[in-house]
Each structure stands twice: as C-alpha cells, then as structure tokens.
C-alpha positions as CSV (number, residue, x, y, z in Angstrom):
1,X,-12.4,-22.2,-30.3
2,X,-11.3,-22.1,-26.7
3,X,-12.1,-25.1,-24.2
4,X,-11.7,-23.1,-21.0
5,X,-14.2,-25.6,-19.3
6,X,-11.0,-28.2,-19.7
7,X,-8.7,-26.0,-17.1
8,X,-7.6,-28.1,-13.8
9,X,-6.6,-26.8,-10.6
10,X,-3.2,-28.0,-10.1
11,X,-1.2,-28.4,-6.6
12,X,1.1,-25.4,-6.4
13,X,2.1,-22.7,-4.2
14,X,-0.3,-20.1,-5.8
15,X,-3.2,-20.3,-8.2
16,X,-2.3,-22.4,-11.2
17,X,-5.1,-23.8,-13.7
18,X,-4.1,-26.2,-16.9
19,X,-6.0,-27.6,-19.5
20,X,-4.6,-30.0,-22.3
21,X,-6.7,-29.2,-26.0
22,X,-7.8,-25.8,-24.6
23,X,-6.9,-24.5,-27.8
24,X,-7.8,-27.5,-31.5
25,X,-4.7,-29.4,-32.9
26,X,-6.4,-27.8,-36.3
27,X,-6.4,-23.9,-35.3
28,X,-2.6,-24.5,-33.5
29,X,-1.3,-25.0,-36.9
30,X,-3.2,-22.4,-38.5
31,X,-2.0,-20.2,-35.3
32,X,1.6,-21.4,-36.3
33,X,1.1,-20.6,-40.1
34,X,-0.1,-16.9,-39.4
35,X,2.7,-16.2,-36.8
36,X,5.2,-17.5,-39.7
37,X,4.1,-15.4,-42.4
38,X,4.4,-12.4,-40.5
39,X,7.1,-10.5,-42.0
40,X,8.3,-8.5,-39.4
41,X,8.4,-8.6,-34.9
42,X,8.4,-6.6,-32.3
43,X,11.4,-7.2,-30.7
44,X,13.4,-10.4,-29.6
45,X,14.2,-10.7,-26.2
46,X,15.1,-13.7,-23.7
47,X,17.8,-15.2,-25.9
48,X,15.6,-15.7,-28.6
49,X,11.9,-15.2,-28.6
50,X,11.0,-12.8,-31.1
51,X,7.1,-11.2,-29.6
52,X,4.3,-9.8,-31.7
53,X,3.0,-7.6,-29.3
54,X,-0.4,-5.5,-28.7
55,X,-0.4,-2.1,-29.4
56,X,2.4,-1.7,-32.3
57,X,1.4,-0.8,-35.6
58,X,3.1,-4.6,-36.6
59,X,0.6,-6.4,-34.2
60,X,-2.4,-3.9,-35.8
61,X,-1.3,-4.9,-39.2
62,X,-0.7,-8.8,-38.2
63,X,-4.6,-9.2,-36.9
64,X,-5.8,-7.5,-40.1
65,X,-3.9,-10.4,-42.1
66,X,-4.4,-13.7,-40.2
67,X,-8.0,-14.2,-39.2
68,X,-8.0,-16.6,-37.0
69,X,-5.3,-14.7,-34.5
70,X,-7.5,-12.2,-34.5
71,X,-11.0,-14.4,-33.6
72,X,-8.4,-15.6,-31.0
73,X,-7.6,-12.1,-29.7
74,X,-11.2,-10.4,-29.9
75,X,-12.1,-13.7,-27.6
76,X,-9.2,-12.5,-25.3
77,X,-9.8,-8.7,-25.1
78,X,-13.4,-8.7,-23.9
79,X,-14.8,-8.2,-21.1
80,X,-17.1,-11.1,-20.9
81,X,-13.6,-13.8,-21.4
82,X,-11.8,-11.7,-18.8
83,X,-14.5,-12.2,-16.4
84,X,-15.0,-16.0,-16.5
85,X,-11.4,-16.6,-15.8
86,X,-11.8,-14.4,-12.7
87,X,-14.6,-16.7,-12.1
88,X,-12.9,-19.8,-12.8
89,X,-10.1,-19.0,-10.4
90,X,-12.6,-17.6,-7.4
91,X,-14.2,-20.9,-7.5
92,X,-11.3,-22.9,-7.5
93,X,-8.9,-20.9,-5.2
94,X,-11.9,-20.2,-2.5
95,X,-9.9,-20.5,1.1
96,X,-6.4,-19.3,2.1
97,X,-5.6,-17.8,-1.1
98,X,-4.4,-14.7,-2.5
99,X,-6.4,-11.4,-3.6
100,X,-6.5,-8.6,-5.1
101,X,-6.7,-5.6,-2.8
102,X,-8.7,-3.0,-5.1
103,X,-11.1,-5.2,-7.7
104,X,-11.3,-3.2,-11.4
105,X,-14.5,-2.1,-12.4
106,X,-13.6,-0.7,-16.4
107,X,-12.2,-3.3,-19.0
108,X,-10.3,-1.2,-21.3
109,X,-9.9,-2.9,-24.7
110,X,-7.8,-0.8,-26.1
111,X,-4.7,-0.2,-23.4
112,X,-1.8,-2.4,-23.4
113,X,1.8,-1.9,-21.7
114,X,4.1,0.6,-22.9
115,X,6.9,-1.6,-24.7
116,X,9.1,1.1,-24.2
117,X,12.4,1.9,-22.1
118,X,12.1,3.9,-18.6
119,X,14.4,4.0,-16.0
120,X,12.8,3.5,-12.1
121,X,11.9,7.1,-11.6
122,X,10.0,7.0,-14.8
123,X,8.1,4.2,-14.5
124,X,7.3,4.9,-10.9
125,X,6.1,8.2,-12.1
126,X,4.1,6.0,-15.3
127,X,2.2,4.0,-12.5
128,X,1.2,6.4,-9.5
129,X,0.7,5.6,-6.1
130,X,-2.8,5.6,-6.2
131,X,-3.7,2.0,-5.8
132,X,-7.9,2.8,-5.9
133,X,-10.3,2.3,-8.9
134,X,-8.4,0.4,-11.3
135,X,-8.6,-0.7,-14.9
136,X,-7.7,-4.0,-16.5
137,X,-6.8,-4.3,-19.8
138,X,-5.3,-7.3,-22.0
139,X,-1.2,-7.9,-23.0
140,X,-1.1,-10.1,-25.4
141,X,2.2,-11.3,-27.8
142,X,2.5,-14.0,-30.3
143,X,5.6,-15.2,-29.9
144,X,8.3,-17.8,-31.4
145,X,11.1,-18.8,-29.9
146,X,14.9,-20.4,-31.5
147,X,17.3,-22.2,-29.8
148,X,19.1,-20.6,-27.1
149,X,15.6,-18.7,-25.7
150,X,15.2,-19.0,-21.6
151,X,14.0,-17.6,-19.0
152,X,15.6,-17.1,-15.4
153,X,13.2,-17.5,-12.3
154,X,11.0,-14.4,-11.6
155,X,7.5,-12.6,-10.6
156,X,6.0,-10.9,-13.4
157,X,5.4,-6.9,-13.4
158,X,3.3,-5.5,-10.5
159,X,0.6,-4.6,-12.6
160,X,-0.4,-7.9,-13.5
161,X,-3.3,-10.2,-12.2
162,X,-3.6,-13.1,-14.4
163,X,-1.2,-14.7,-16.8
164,X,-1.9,-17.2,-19.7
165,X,0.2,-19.0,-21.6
166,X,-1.2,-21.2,-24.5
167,X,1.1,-24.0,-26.3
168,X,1.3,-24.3,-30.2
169,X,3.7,-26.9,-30.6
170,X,4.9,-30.2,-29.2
171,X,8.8,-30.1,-27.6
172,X,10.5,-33.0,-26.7
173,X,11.1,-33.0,-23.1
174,X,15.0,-33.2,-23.9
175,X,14.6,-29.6,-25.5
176,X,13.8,-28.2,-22.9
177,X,11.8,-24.8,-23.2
178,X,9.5,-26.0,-20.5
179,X,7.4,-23.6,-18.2
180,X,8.8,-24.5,-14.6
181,X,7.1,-23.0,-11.4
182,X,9.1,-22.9,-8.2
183,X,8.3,-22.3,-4.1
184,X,10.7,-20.7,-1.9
185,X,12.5,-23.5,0.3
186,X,12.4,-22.2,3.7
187,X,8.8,-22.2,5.3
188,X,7.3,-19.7,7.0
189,X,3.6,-18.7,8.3
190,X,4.4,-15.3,7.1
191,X,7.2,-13.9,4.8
192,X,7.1,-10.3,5.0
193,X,8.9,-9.7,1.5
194,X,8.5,-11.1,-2.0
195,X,12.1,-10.9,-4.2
196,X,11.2,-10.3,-7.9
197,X,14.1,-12.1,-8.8
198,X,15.1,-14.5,-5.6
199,X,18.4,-16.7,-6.1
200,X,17.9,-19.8,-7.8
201,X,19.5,-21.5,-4.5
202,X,16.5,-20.1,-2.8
203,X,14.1,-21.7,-4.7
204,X,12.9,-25.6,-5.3
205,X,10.8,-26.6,-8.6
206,X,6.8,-27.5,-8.4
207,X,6.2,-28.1,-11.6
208,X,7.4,-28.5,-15.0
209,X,5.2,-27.7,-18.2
210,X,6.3,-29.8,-21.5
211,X,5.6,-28.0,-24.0
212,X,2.5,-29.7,-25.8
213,X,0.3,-28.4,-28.7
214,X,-3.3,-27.1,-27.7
215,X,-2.1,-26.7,-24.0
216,X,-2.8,-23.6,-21.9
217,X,-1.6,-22.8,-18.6
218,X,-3.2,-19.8,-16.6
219,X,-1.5,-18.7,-13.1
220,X,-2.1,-15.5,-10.8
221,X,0.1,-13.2,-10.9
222,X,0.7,-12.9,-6.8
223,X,3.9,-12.0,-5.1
224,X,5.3,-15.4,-4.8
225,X,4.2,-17.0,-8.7
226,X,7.6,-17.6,-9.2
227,X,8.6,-18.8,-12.6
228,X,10.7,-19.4,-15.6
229,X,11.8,-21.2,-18.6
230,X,14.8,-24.2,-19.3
231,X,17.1,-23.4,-21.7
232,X,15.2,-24.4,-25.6
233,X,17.0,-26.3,-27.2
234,X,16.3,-26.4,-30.9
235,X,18.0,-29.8,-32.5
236,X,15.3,-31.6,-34.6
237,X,12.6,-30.2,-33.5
238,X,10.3,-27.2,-34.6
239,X,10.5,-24.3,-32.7
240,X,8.7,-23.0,-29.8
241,X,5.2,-20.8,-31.0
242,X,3.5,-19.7,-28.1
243,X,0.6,-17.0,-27.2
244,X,1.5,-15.6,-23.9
245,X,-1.1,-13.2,-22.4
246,X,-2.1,-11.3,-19.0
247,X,-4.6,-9.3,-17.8
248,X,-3.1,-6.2,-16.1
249,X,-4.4,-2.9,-14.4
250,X,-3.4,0.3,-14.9
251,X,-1.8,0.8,-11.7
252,X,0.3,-1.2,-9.4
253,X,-1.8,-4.5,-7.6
254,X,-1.9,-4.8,-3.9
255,X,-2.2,-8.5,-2.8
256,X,-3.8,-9.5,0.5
257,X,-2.7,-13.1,1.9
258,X,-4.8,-13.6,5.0
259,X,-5.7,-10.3,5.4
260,X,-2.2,-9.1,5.3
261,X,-1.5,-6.2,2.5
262,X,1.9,-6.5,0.3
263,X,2.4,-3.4,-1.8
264,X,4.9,-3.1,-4.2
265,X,8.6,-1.3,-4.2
266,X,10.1,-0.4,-7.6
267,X,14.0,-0.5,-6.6
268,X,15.8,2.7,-7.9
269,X,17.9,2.3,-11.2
270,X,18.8,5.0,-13.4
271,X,19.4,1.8,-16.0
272,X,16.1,2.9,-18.8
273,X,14.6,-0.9,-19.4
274,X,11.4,-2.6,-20.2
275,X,9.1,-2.8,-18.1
276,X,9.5,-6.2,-17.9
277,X,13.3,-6.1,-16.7
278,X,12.7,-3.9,-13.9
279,X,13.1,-4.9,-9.9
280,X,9.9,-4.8,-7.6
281,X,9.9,-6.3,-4.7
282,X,6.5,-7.1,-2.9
283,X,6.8,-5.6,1.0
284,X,3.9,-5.9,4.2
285,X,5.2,-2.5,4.5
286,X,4.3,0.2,2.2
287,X,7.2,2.4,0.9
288,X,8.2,5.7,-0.9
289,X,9.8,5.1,-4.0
C-alpha cells in the first residue's frame, strides 16, 4: 500500500525525501472517493482547504466509513512506520545535518494536536519548558483544497519532527498549488536565529513540487524547512486532495546543527489562534517566554 522504499534524497537546504507512486494510482482514487463522501470537515483554513483532522469526532466517524483511509492511517499511527522513516532519514542525512536534541522513547497513538484557539501565554503554558523525555505522536488531516487555497512561506509548529505530504491528484503546473521549499539568501556559517515567518524578499525558491497523483514528499521539520504553497488555481482541473501528516512530540523540539542548540521562543500575542498561526522563532539562546 505504501512504497516508502521509492523515497529519494533530494538537494535542499534541509532534509527532504520524494518518491513518485509512493501511494497506487488505484487506492488515490479510492482515497479521493472516501474524502468526497464525507459529509462534513473540520475546518477550512488557508483560503480554501477544508481538513479532516485526527482527533474530532468527524475524523473518528470518517475512518469508521472509508476503509481504505483508515488501512492508510493504522499504517501511519504505529510505531513500527514511524520508526522506519526515522530510519530512512538517519541514513540518508548522515553528516552535517540537523537533530533532534532529546530522542522520544513512547509512540502515543492516540494524541494528536489540540485544533483549538490559545493565545501565547496559553499555549506556552500547553507545552512546558521541559524539553526531556518526549513523546511522539501522529497529526494527520485529509484535506481538499478549491481555488483560491495558498500558503505563505513558513516553519511548521515547534513541536514537529517530521512532515509528510502525499499527492492524490494531478495539477497542471499552470494551477499552481505546488509545494515550494525556499533557503534564506544571505549565507552564513552560523545564523543564530530562525524567523517562523521570514519576508518573502529574504528568501529564494529550491524547489517546486507539481502536484502529481501517488506522490509523497517527506521533509524534517528543523528551524530553517522553510515552505509554502502557490496560489491553486482551480480552472479545469479537479481539485487539490491531499493527505498531509507529521509526526510531533509532546513538547517543544530542540534542534542541534553542529553541536549548536536552537530552542524555541513563542512571541507574546494575546491574539487566541491555532496552533498553527502562532509565531516561534528558533534562537542559539534559550529564552523565557
């Protein structure tokens, strides 16, 4: 059901592995069929992506219907998957790369993210500052996306190590919704702080992703993965179903790049928003929030 033996290293600023036909032509459209018989999401966010996510009673209710979503997710949220991906990445990534400060020990299959709104002091107060024995869990969402959906350049939450994303359907390039990866422009031996959301005048493109059905992209989530999504444009064409996934602990990650600790800084807003929305800058000096 899952190819992961077809996923690449790619050249890129930080740990990126593709593989075309991860995922059967055959189960994307079943994939595609399940996600559209679903009578109710989540939310809609981004412009237009409207997310089945883990943890709701909606999600709960969608794997119970569509089978092969939920072969798909048991395959996910083990252990045993999350494992050989760690794997995968140690042996491609082995020299001058980026790790993770304080390895997890417990896979918990049944936490997720809180989908919910907090405001700084909240979610600083959600995720501690006790960096030590953590626990890694799955996020998952099945998502579709209409015309208008994007997705400005950005670092995912602090929490995360790994992120996934896995095509279901082929977009023309001239529709954009492609996955772009970027690189800061200036160079330097040593940056001592990581913007979550850097200017897009500070940043040049790596990479673009078309795109394309059976395709699945997998990227660490370090202090500098910056990336985001072109404007979709949906003008004959079928829209944009996508999995996206990550594999997150329960507590903020610390990242080591040659030795050198960055730990995270929540930036203060009483503004209550996802998770997801909020600022946290990576610093090689650690902070009180």
């Amino acid at each position: 059901m899952l190819k992961i033996e077809k996923l690449k290293k790619i050249k890129s600023n930080f740990p990126v592995l593709v593989g075309s036909n991860v995922i059967p032509r055959s189960i994307c459209k079943t994939l595609i069929k399940e996600i559209n018989n679903s009578k109710s999401f989540d939310d809609m966010i981004m412009g237009g992506r409207s997310r089945i996510n883990k943890g709701s009673k909606n999600f709960n209710n969608y794997i119970k219907k569509s089978k092969t979503s939920e072969k798909l997710f048991k395959i996910f949220n083990g252990k045993s998957f999350y494992k050989k991906i760690e794997s995968i990445f140690k042996k491609n990534f082995k020299d001058g790369s980026w790790e993770n400060s304080n390895l997890p020990k417990i896979f918990n299959q049944k936490k997720f993210t809180i989908k919910k709104k907090l405001n700084s002091s909240e979610l600083q107060k959600m995720l501690g500052n006790n960096y030590s024995n953590p626990k890694v869990n799955l996020d998952i969402d099945f998502s579709v996306s209409k015309g208008g959906y994007r997705l400005r350049p950005h670092r995912d939450d602090i929490t995360r190590l790994y992120n996934f994303l896995i095509y279901l359907t082929d977009i023309p390039k001239k529709n954009g919704g492609s996955l772009t990866i970027y690189k800061k422009k200036a160079k330097k031996n040593l940056r001592k702080s990581f913007r979550r959301f850097p200017k897009i005048s500070e940043l040049e493109i790596v990479k673009e992703f078309t795109p394309k059905q059976g395709t699945a992209v997998f990227f660490q989530s370090t202090p500098n993965s910056y990336h985001g999504v072109k404007r979709f444009i949906e003008k004959k064409c079928s829209k944009r179903f996508f999995i996206y996934g990550s594999y997150a602990l329960n507590k903020p990650v610390i990242w080591k790049f040659n030795n050198i600790p960055y730990y995270p800084h929540i930036i203060k807003n009483k503004k209550k928003m996802l998770t997801s929305f909020h600022d946290a800058n990576y610093l090689t000096i650690p902070t009180t929030n």
